[in-house]
N, C-alpha and C positions, 0 to 999 in steps of 0.2 A: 460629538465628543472631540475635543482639544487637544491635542498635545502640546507637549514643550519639548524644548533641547535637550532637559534632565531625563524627560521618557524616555525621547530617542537612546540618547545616552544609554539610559538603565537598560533599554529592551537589545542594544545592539550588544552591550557586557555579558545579559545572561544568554543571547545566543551565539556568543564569543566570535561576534562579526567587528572589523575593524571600519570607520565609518569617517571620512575626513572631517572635520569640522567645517567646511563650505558647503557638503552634504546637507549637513543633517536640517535646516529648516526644508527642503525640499520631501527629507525623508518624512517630516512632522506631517505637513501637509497631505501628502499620500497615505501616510497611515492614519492619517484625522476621517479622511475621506473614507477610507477602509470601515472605520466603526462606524460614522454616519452612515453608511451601507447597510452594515449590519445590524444596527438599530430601526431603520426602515423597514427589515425584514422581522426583524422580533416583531412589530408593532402589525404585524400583519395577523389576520382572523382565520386560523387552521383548525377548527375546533372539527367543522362538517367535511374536512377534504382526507380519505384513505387513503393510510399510508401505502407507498410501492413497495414491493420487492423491488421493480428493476422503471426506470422510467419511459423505457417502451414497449410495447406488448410483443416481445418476440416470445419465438418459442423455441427451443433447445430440440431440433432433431435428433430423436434418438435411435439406432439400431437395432434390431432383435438381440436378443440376448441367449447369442446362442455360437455354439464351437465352430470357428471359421475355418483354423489352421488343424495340422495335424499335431500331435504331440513330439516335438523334438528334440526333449531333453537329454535322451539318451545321444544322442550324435553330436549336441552339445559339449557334453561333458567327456566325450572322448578326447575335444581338443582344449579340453582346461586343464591347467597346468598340475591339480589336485583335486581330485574327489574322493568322498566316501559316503556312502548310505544315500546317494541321490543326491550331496550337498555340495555345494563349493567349496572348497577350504583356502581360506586366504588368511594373509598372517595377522597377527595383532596387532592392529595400533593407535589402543588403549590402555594406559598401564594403569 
């Protein structure tokens, strides 16, 4: 696919990039290049290949799931500026 000066143009307006005009056949070129890219990959046969979740086979170590620390909310909350009912209380600021 091809471009012209008017694409570049148009495509640098709508992502409101400023582009000198000694630029821009340089810019046409490299984004010409960009879609003949991208059309080489459309044109590729994925019909037999599953899809990834992730494209290397790691695996995510995970931890037991289980109580490490002791509970120390209460000695927390001694040194919080307000509490009540077990809570934080912090001011509003949301109107």
């Amino acid at each position: 696919m091809s471009l012209d000066a008017n694409d570049v143009n148009k495509i640098a307006h709508l992502a409101r990039l400023r582009i000198e005009e000694a630029d821009v056949p340089g810019y046409a070129a490299q984004l010409s290049e960009i879609l003949d890219l991208v059309e080489q990959m459309n044109a590729v046969d994925t019909r037999d290949v599953p899809p990834m979740a992730h494209p290397l086979d790691a695996v995510q170590r995970l931890r037991p799931d289980v109580v490490s620390e002791t509970d120390q909310r209460d000695h927390f909350q001694t040194i919080a500026p307000q509490t009540e009912a077990g809570l934080y209380l912090v001011p509003k600021v949301i109107e």
